[in-house]
N, C-alpha and C positions, 0 to 999 in steps of 0.2 A: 484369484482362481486357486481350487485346490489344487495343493502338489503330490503327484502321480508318483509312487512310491520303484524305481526301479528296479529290478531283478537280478541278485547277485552277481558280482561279478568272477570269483571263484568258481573254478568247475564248467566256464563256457558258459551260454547261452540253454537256459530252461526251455523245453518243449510245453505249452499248455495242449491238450485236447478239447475241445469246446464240440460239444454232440447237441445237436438240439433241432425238431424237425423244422423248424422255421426258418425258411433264407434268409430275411430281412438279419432277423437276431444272429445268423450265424455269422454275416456279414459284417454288422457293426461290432460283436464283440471281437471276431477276429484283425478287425483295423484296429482297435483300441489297442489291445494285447500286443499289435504288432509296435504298434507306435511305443510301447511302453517296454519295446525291448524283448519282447518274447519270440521263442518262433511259435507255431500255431498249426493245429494240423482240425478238420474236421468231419462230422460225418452226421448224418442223419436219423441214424437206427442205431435201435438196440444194440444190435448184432454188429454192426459196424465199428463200434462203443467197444463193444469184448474184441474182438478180429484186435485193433490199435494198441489195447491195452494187454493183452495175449503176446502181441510182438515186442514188445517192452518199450512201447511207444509213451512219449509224456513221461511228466515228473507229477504233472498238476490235471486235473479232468474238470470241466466246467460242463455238467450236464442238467438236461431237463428232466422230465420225471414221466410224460406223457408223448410214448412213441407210436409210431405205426404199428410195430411190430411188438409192443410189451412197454414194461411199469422199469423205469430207471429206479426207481428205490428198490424193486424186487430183484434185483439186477446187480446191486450195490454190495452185497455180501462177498458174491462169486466177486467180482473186480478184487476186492481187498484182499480175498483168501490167497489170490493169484498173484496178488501185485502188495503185500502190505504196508508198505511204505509209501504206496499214492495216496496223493491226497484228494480226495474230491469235494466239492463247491458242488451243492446243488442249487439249483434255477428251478423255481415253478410258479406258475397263474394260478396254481392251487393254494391260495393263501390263508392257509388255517394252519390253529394248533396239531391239529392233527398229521401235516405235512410236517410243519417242521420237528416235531418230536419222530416221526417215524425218520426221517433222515438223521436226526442226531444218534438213534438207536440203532439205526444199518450202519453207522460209522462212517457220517458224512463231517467232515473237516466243518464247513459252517454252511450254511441256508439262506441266502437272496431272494425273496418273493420279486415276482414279474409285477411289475418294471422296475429296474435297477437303477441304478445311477453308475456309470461308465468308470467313472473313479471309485467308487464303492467296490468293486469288483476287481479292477486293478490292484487293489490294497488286499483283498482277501485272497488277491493269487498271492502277492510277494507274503502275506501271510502264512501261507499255507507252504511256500517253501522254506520259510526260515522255522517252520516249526519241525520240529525232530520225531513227529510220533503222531499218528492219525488219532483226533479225539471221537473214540468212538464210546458210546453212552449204551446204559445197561437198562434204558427205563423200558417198562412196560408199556403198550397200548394200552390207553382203558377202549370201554369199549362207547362211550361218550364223550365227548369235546365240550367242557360246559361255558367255554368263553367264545364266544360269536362277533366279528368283523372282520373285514377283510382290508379296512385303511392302512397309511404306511406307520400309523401311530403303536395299532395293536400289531401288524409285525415283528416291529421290534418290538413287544410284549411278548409273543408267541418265540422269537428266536431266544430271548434270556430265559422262558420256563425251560425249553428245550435243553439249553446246556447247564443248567443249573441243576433237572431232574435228575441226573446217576449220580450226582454230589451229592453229599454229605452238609454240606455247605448249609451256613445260615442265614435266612436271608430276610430283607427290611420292604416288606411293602407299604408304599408311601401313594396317595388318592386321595380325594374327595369324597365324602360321605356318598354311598352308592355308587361307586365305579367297580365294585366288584371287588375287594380286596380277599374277601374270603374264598371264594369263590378261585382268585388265583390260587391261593395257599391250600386249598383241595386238590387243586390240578399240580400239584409240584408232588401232593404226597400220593394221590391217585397214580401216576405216569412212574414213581420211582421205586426202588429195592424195597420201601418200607410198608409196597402198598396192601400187604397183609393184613397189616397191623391195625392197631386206630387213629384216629383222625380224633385231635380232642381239641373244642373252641371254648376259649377263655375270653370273655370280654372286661376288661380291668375298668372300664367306665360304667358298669352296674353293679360290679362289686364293692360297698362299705368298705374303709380303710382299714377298719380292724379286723376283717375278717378275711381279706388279701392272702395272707400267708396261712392259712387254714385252706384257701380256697387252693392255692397252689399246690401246699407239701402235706396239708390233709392235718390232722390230730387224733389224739389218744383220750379214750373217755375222762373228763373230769378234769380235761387243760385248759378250760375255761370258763365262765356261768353258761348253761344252755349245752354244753357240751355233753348229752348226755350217749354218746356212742361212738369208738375210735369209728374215724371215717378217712376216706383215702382221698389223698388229692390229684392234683392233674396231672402231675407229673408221673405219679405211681399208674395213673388209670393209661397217659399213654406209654406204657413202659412198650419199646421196642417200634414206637409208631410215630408221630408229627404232634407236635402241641403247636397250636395256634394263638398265640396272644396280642389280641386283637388291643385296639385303643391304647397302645403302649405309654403313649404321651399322659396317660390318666393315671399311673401308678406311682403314688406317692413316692418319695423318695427311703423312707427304712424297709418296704417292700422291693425298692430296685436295689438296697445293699445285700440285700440275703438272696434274688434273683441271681446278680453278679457274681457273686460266692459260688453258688451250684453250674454254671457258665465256665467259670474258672475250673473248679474241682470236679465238678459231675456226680458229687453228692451231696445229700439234702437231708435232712430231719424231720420229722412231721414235731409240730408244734405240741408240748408237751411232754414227749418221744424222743430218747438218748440214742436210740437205735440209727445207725449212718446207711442212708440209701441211693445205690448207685440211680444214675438219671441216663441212660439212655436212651433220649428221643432228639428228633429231630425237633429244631426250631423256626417257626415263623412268626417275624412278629407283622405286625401293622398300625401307619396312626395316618388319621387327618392332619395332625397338627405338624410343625415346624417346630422339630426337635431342634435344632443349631439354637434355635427363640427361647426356649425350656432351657436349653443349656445355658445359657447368656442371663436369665433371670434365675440361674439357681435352682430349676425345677425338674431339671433333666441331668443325671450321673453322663459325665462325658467320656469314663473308663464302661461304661454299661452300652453308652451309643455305639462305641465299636466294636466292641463283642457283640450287637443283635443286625448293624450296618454293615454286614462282611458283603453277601449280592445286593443292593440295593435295585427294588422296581419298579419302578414309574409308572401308575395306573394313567391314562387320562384322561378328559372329564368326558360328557358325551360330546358336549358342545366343538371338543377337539376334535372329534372324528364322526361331524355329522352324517357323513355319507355311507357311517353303520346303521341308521337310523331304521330304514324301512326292514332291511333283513334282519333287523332284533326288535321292532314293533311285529311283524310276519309270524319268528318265533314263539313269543309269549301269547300270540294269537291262537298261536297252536296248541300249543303248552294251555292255555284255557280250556280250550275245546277237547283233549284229551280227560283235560280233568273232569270234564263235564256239562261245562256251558256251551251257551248255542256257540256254532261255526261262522267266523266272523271272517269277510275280505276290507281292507282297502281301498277306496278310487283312489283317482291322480292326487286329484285338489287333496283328499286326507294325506299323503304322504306330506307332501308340499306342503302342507302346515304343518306334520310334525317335524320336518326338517327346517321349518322358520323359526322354532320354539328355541329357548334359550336353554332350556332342561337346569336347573339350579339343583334338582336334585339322584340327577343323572340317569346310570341306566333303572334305577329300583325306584323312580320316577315315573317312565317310561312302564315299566311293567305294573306298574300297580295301574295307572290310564288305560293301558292295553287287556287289564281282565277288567277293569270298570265299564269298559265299550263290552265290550263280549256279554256281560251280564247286561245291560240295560240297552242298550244302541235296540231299535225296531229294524226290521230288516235285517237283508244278509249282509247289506255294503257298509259300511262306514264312510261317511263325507266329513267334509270341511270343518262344515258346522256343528257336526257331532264333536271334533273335538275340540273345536274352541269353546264351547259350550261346555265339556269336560273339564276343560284346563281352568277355565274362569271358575267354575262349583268343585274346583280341587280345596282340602285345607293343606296349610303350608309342613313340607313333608320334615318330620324332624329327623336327628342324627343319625337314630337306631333306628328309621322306617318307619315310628309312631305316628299317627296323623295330628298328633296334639304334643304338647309340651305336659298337659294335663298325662297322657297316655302312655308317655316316655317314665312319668316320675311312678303313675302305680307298674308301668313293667319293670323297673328297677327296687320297685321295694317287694314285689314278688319274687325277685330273684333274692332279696337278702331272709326275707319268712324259708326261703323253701330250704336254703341252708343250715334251718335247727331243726329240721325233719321233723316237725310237725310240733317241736317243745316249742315252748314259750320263748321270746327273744328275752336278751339282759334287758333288765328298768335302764329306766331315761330314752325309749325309743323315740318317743317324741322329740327330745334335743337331739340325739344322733341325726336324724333326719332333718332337723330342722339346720343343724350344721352344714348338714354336706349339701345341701341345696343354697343355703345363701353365704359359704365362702366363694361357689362361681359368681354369685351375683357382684359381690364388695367387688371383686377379681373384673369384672367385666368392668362394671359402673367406673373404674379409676382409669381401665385401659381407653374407653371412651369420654374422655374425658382430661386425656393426658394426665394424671394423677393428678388435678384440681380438687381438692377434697372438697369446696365450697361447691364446686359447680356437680361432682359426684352423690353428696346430700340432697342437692339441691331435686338430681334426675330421680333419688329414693321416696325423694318425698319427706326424708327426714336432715334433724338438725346435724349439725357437724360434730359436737358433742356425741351426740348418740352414734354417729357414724364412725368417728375414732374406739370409740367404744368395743362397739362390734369387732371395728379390723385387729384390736388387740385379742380380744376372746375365742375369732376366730384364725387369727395366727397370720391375716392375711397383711404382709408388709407394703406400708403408705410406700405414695411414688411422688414423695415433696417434701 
């Protein structure tokens, strides 16, 4: 059983106030709280809420957000101004990003989505008095929520953007391909102080190795073949705003020593360029992969993981929080129809098969099926059979959303054409390409295969000879 954390014993006995219009709730949190050493005073209103806290009632408030009488978060200002040294715990059945960021910015101590765990609660009172100082947060509303559920999974998603928004802080988003990682790292710089600025995404898995540090800190005309024009990099473009570098696990390792460097120092060089420039942005990075795995084979800087691993945030997959399913299939329904296509609903049985699906490619899965239905489905409704009929004529969804592996490789080598701004790429493009496409393959073929180099030839279709071969030219180290 968990152990229920109790409440100082210096100073007497802590008053909680616990406000919330529901009896049932008022009832069991006030036995919990009592059983846990507190005394407990409560009330039902707003108004009742100010009146307690007016008399200098409580050390701690545990309130809801949706009264008879008015909005406990519109409410939460006046309390602190009057009282600032309270701490307040908000409770609400409104469980969205958008609660929990406006409580952390009224200067709410921390945020419990309805239904709680009794000991979860317990812990965040004795929390909230052994802390010295209300953590109150400077972020902005946006004026869109762009991450949707309301499971206990994305909660705690929703409460880490929340206190992580007025920081400065760097933070590690870690998911499965389509659970939204970008899409968090928008909502951290959209919600905080930087949100003027720009928003700038780097994905380190379509950019070629040599062109990595060009792509980051930018160059000066004639710093290398093709370089026909100083060009700025990403870190200069988000000077003052959020760089997002995405696929982190992909960035070879002499690009993560000169990343680390600017990390450390906060300034940078563009490639070419004597000139030293300060790096003020925010950082977010993200990876599919199992960086601790990277580190352990040598492929991941372990002074680099903790400089980008300071918040770490746990995306999870859909399959983890099926029961977001229908109100983000509803969404993207919408979001279709907005954009243009016909207006599409759901029956039962449609739901009920999309919450039986195993989703492999998560929510960006899900929303490519849900404009597929909207474009083609006959009728206004969606059934059963519509989508299983969907799901069977899907092609297998790749890393970056491409529908093909074919799709993946010409949207990454469009990304590296568009980098010489219309010149000509350096000779030998054809080997460059053909490099960086089958060092993953050598890399896979061994890991499956437990590094059997006979049985890894064997899966290529070629000899071991030629397969040695390869792993030496292209750098990638046997595992026998």
């Amino acid at each position: 059983m968990t152990a229920v954390p109790m409440p100082p014993e210096s100073g007497g006995t802590a008053t909680v106030i616990v406000a919330d219009d529901d009896a049932a709730i008022r009832t069991v949190v006030r036995r919990a709280l009592t059983r846990a050493g507190y005394q407990v005073r409560t009330t039902e209103t707003a108004a009742g809420l100010a009146r307690l806290v007016a008399d200098g009632v409580g050390e701690v408030v545990v309130s809801d957000v949706i009264f008879p009488d008015g909005n406990g978060l519109d409410g939460l200002a006046g309390l602190l101004a009057a009282r600032p040294g309270l701490k307040v715990i908000v409770i609400s059945a409104q469980n969205t990003l958008s609660t929990a960021v406006r409580a952390t910015e009224a200067g709410a101590f921390d945020y419990l989505p309805k239904p709680f765990d009794l000991d979860e609660l317990t812990r965040a009172v004795a929390s909230a008095l052994d802390a010295g100082t209300s953590a109150g947060g400077e972020a902005e509303l946006g004026d869109g929520m762009p991450l949707i559920g309301r499971s206990a999974a994305m909660q705690e998603v929703y409460r880490t953007i929340a206190r992580v928004v007025p920081t400065g802080l760097t933070v590690m988003v870690l998911g499965e391909s389509g659970t939204g990682k970008e899409l968090v790292a928008r909502a951290i710089h959209d919600l905080g102080p930087r949100a003027g600025r720009l928003f700038v995404a780097v994905n380190m898995a379509a950019i070629p190795r040599e062109l990595i540090e060009s792509e980051l800190f930018g160059h000066e005309r004639g710093a290398f073949t093709g370089a026909a024009a100083r060009a700025s990099g990403r870190f200069e473009q988000a000077e003052g705003g959020t760089l997002f570098l995405d696929e982190i696990g992909d960035m070879p390792l002499d690009a993560q020593t000169r990343l680390l460097r600017v990390l450390q120092s906060g300034e940078f060089t563009a490639v070419g360029s004597a000139r030293v420039q300060r790096a003020d942005v925010r950082i977010v990075a993200a990876t599919n992969q199992d960086l601790r795995r990277l580190i352990d084979a040598g492929r991941f800087r372990e002074d680099l993981y903790y400089r980008l691993n300071v918040v770490p945030l746990r995306l999870p997959p859909l399959r983890a929080r099926i029961e977001d399913v229908p109100v983000l299939a509803r969404h993207f329904l919408d979001r279709a129809a907005a954009e243009g296509l016909p207006r599409k609903a759901l029956d039962a049985d449609a739901v009920a098969a999309l919450q039986a699906h195993g989703w492999p490619g998560n929510v960006r899965e899900l929303e490519n099926l849900m404009r597929r239905l909207a474009a083609l489905t006959r009728g206004e409704t969606i059934g059963a059979a519509a989508i299983a009929d969907s799901l069977d004529a899907a092609p297998p969804v790749a890393a970056d959303g491409a529908a093909t592996l074919g799709e993946a490789v010409e949207h990454h080598l469009g990304r590296y054409l568009a980098a010489f701004a219309g010149s000509v790429p350096p000779d030998g493009w054809y080997d460059r390409v053909l490099a960086e496409v089958e060092a993953p393959l050598l890399r896979l073929s061994l890991a499956a295969t437990g590094g059997n180099q006979i049985r890894a030839a064997k899966l290529l279709g070629i000899n071991r000879n030629t397969l040695r071969k390869k792993l030496t030219e292209r750098g990638v180290a046997a595992r026998e």
